[in-house]
N, C-alpha and C positions, 0 to 999 in steps of 0.2 A: 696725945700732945707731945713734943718734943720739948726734950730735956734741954737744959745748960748746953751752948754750944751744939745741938744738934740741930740740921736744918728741917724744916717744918713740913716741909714737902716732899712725900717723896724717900723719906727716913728708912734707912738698911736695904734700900734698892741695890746698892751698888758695896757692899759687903763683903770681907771678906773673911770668913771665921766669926764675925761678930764685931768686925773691926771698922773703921772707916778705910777709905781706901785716899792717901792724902798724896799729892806729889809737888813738887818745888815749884815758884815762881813760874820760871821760863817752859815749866809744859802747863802749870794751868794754865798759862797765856794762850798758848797752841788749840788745849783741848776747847776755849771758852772763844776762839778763834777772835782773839782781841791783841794790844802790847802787854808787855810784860811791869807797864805803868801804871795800865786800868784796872789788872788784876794788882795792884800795892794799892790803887786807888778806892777801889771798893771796901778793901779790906779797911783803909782809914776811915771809911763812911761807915763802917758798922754793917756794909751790905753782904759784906764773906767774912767769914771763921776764919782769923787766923791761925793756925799750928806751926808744931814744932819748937825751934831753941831757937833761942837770941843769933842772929848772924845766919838762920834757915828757916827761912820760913815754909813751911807747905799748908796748901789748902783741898779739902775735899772736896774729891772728883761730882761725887752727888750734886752738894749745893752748888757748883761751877754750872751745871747743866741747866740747873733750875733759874741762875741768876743770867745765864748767858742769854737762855730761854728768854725771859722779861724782859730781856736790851732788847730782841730783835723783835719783840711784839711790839716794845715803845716805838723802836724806828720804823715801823711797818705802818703804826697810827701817827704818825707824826708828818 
């Protein structure tokens, strides 16, 4: 089971030392192939981890995959 802030699926896939692998706003947007709005937006919803410090945000490349994943399975049954 996934701890505090760790995403639930999928967890230490994408690793590096033992670390998460987290990057800023404008590439998760790229990597989760969405704006740079959806990804601030999810993160308001409770749907993605936010990290980092006040004024940077970054989020894990993992849980981007797994959440990006679920958008295009909703638009693919929609």
């Amino acid at each position: 089971m996934a701890g505090a802030g760790e995403p639930a699926l999928g967890a230490g896939r994408d690793r590096v030392n033992g670390r998460r692998r987290t990057v800023p706003t404008d590439l998760a947007a790229l990597a989760a192939g969405v704006t740079p709005a959806t990804v601030r937006k999810w993160a308001s919803r409770g749907k993605l981890t936010r990290y980092g410090r006040p004024g940077r945000a970054e989020y894990d490349l993992e849980e981007l995959r797994i959440l990006a994943g679920n958008a295009a399975a909703n638009r693919a049954h929609s």
